[in-house]
C-alpha positions in Angstrom: 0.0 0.0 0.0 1.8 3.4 -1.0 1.6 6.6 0.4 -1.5 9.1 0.0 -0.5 12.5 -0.2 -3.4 15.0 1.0 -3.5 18.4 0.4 -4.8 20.9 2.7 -7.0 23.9 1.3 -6.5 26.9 3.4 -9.5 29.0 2.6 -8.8 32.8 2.2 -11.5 34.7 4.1 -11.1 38.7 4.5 -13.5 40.5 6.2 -15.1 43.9 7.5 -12.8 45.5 10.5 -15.2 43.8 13.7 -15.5 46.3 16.6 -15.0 43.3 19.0 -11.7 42.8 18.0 -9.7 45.0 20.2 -11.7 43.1 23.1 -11.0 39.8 21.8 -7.5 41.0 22.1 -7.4 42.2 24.9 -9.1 39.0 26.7 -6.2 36.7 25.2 -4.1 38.9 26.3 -4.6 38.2 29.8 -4.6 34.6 29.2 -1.3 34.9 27.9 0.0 37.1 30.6 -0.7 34.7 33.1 1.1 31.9 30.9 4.5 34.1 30.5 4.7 35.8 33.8 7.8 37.0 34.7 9.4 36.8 31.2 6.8 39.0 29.9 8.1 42.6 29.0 5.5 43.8 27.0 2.3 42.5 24.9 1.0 44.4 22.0 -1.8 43.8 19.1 -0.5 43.4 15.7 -1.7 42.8 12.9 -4.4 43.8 10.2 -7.0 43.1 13.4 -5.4 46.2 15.4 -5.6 48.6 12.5 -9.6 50.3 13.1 -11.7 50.1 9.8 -9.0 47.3 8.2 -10.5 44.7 6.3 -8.6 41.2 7.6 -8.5 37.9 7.9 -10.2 37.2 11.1 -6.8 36.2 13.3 -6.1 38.4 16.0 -2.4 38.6 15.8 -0.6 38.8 19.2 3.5 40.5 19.7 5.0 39.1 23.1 8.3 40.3 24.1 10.1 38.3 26.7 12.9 38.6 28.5 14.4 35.1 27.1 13.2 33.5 24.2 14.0 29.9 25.1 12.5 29.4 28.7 9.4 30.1 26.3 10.0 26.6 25.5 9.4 25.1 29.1 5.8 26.7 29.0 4.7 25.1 26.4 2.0 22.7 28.3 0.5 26.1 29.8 -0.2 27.1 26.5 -1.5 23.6 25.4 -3.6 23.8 28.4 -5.1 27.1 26.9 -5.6 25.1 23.9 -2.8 26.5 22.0 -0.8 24.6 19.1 3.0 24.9 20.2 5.0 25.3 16.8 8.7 27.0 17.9 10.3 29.2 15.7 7.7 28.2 12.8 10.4 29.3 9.8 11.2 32.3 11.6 15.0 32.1 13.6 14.4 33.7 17.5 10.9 33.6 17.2 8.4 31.0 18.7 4.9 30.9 17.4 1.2 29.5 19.0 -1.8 29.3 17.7 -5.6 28.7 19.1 -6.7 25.4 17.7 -9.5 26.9 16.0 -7.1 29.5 13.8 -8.3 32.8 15.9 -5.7 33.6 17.5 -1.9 33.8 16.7 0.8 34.4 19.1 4.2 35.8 18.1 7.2 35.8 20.6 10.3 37.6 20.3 12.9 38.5 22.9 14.7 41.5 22.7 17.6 40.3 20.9 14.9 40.5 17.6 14.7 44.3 18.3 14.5 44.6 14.0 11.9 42.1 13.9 9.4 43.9 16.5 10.1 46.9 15.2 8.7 46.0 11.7 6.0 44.4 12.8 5.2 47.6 15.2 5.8 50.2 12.1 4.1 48.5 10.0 0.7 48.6 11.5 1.3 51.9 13.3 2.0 53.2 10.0 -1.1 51.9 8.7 -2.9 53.1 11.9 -1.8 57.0 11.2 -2.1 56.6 7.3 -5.8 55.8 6.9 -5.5 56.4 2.9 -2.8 53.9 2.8 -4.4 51.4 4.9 -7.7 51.3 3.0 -4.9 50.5 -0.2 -4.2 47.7 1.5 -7.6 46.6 2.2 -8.9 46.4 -1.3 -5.4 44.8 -2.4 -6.4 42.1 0.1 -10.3 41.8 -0.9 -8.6 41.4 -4.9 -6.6 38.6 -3.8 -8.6 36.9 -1.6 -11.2 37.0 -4.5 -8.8 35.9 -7.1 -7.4 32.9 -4.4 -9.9 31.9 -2.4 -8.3 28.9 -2.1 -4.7 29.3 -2.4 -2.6 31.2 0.7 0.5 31.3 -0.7 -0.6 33.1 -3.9 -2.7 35.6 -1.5 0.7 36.0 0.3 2.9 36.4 -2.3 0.0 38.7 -4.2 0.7 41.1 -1.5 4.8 41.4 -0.9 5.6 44.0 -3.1 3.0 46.5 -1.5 3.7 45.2 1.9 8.2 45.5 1.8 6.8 48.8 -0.3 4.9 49.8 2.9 7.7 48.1 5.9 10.6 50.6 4.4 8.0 53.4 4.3 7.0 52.7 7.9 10.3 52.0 9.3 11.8 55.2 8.4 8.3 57.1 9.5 8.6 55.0 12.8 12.3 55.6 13.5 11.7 59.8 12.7 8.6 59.4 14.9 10.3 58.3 17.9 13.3 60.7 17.2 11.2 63.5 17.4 10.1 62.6 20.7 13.5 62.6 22.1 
């Protein structure tokens, strides 16, 4: 008897911005504060979820920063116990990634030795935050895609890199200005 190869079809769902999600947020939050404890140095929503009036996929996405990345390891069956999919660094190196079993919520962990990593992610969506214009660019980029691949991820991915690394170098330099000016 050979092997069957199966192949899983990710559907590609955007929606309207939900006014529950910063709550929804905010709720996991706690969960995970309680998990991390003392490594915990900060928590943050990220993601197309924490941008108000972005249409997204319906994943609240979820920035820890720790103190150390790898004791993250050792609470691994709190998370499971939350019902959280344990994946470690997931393709990304210094990074561990969770996810709720029903695909709602994913949890990115960095420690501060990622400081260029976080502050991407941060820009990025604070960029999109302060540039409503921009943001709603991106919205209808990602309603097109998720029309055109409804049932292909990776094409919906790769359909947006060039206007998101377009966006990232726009938002890094806005970000880093921004916090010079508060100096």
């Amino acid at each position: 008897m050979g092997l069957r190869m199966v192949k899983i079809v990710v559907k590609v769902e955007v929606v309207p911005y939900n006014e529950d999600w910063p709550r929804k947020y905010a709720l996991e939050a706690n969960v995970i504060r309680n998990i991390v404890l003392d490594e915990l140095i900060t928590i943050t929503h990220v993601g197309s979820t924490a941008v108000p009036g972005l249409v997204a996929k319906p994943i609240i996405d979820i920035l820890i920063i720790v103190e150390d990345i790898n004791k993250l390891d050792q609470l691994d069956p709190l998370f499971k116990k939350e019902d959280y999919e344990c994946c470690g660094e997931d393709g990304i190196s210094g990074r561990r990634f969770y996810y709720k079993s029903d695909g709602s919520i994913h949890v990115h962990a960095f420690d501060e030795r990622s400081h260029d990593k976080i502050e991407l992610l941060i820009s990025f969506y604070d960029y999109l935050k302060d540039n409503p214009d921009i943001a709603r660019e991106y919205g209808e980029l990602k309603l097109s895609l998720a029309k055109k691949y409804p049932d292909n991820i990776k094409k919906y991915k790769k359909g947006k890199e060039a206007f998101t690394k377009e966006i990232q170098t726009r938002a890094l330099k806005w970000y880093r200005h921004k916090d010079v000016e508060q100096i």
